[in-house]
C-alpha positions in Angstrom: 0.3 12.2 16.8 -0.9 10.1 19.7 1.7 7.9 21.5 0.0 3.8 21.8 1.5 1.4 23.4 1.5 -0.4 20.2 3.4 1.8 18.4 6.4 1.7 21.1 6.2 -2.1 21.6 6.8 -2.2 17.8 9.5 0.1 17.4 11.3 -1.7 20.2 10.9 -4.8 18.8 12.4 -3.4 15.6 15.5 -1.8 17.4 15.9 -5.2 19.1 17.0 -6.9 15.6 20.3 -8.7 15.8 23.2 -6.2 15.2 24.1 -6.1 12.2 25.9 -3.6 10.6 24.3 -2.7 6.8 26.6 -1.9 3.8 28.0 1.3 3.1 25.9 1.5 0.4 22.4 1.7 2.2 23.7 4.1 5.0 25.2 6.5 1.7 22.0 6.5 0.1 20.4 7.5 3.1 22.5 10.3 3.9 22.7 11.8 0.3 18.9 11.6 -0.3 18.4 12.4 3.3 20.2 15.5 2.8 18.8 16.8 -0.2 15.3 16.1 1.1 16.2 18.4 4.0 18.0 20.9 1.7 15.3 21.1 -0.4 13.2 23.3 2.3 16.0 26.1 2.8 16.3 27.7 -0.1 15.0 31.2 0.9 14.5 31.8 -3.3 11.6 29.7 -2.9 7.6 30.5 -2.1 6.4 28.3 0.5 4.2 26.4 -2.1 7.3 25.6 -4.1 9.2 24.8 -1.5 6.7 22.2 -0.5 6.6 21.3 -4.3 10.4 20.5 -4.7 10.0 18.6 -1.2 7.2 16.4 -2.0 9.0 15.5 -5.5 11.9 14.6 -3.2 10.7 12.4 -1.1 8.3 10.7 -3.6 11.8 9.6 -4.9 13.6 8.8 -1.8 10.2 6.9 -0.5 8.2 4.3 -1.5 4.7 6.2 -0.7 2.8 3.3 -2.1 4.0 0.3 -0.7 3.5 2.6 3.0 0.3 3.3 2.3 -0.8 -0.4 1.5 0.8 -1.8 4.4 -0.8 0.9 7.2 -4.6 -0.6 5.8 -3.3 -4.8 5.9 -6.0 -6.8 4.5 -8.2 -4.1 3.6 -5.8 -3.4 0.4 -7.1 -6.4 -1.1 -10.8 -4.7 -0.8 -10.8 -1.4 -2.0 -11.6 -0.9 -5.2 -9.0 0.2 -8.1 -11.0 3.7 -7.8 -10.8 3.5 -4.1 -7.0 2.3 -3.5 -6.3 5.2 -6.2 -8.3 7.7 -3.9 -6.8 6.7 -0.5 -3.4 6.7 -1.7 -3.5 10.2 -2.8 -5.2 11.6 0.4 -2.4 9.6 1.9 0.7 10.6 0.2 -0.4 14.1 1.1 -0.8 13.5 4.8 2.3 11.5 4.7 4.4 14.4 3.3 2.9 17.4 5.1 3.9 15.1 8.4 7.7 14.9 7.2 7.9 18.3 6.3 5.9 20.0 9.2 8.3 17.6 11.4 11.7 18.7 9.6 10.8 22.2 9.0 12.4 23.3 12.4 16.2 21.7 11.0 16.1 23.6 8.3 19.7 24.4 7.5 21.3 21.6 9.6 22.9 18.1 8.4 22.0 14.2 8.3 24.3 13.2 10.2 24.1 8.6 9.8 25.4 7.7 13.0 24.9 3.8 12.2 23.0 0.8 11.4 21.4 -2.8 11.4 20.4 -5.3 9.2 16.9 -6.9 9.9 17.9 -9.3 6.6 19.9 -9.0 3.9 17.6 -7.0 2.2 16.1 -4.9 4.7 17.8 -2.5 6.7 17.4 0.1 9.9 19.9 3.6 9.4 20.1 5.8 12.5 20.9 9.6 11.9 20.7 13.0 13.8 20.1 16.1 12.7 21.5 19.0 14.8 19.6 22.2 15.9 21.4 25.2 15.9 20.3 25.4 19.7 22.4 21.9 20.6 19.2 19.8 20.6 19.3 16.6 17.7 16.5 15.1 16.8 17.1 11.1 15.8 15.3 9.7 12.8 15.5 6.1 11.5 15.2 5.0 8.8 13.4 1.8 7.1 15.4 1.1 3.8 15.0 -2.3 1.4 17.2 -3.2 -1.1 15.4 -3.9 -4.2 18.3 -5.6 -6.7 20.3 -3.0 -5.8 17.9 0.0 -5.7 17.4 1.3 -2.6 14.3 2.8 -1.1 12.4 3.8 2.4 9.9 2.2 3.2 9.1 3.9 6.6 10.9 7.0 9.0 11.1 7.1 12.8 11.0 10.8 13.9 11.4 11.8 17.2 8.4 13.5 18.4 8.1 14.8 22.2 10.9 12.3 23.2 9.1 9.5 21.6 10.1 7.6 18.1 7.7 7.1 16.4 7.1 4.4 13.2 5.3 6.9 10.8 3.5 3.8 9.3 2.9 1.8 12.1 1.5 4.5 14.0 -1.1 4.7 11.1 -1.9 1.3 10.7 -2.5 0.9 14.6 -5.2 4.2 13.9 -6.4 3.2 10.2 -7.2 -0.7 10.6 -9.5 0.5 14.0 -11.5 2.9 11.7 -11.9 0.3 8.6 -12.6 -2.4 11.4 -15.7 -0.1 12.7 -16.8 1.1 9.8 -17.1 -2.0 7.5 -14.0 -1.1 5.4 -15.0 1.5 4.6 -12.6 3.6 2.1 -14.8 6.8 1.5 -14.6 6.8 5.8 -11.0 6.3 6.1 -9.9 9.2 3.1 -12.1 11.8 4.9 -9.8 11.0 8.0 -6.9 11.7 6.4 -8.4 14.6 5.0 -9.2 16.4 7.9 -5.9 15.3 9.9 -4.0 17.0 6.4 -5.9 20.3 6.8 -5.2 20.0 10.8 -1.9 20.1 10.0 -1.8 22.7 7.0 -3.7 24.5 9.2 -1.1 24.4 12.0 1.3 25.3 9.5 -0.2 28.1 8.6 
């Protein structure tokens, strides 16, 4: 992923939040769910297709796919079609997973470790973790978490990528909204993005 401007002015504008420190609560869920996300790519048992199975049904739990991929395409939500919208967020939710787990594949076997966090309001809340390399390197990750009457989910992830952190969903709303902007709004154009930056990194993968 391309580092913008954009996306860096964002995320410091988010890390510039009055301190705050969020409940015990939010930072537990975090490292639990956190944790069995990562957990769920080292079991050696499992093919790499399974493996990717149990770790997309993870995070489609621990994440709130939908209301990401609404937000990274702003006003053009409201204009997409029910068949459309339904079309998008699929090509989406798969780019959005093979990201996480291409990112987090190389801590496999290592811990969330929450080392703190903020509240931007009541409801909505920043939790900083590591995760530890067996060669000394950490990699931070934040995470986005609301607090929906008491059910907690993500509704963004921060992973640290070449020494930059990087808002997953901001970084794709600075990208998507300039394609839907030049091409009319148009869906069909924005999912056949996706689609070839998924296979890019399948491919990579591989």
């Amino acid at each position: 992923m391309k580092v913008r401007s954009v996306i860096l002015s964002a995320a410091a504008l988010l890390a510039a939040t009055a301190p705050a420190m969020a409940d015990a609560k939010t930072e537990q869920f975090v490292k639990q769910n956190a944790n069995e996300v990562l957990n769920s790519l080292n079991n050696p048992s499992l093919s790499a297709d399974e493996r990717t199975a149990l770790f997309s049904d993870y995070m489609e739990e621990f994440a709130d796919l939908n209301a990401v991929s609404k937000f990274v395409i702003g006003k053009y939500a409201r204009r997409f079609t029910d068949e459309e919208m339904k079309r998008y967020q699929h090509a989406f939710r798969t780019y959005a997973l093979a990201v996480y787990e291409n990112e987090l594949d190389a801590y496999r076997g290592e811990e969330v470790v929450v080392q703190g966090s903020t509240d931007r309001t009541p409801r909505d809340s920043i939790v900083d973790t590591t995760i530890e390399r067996s060669d000394g390197k950490a990699m931070s990750v934040r995470w986005r978490v609301l607090d929906r009457g008491g059910e907690y989910q993500v509704v963004d992830v921060a992973l640290d990528i070449d020494g930059n952190l990087i808002w997953l969903a901001i970084e794709q709303q600075a990208q998507f909204l300039a394609l839907l902007d030049r091409t009319n709004g148009s869906a069909q154009a924005l999912i056949d993005k996706i689609n070839g930056m998924t296979a890019k990194l399948e491919s990579e993968r591989r």
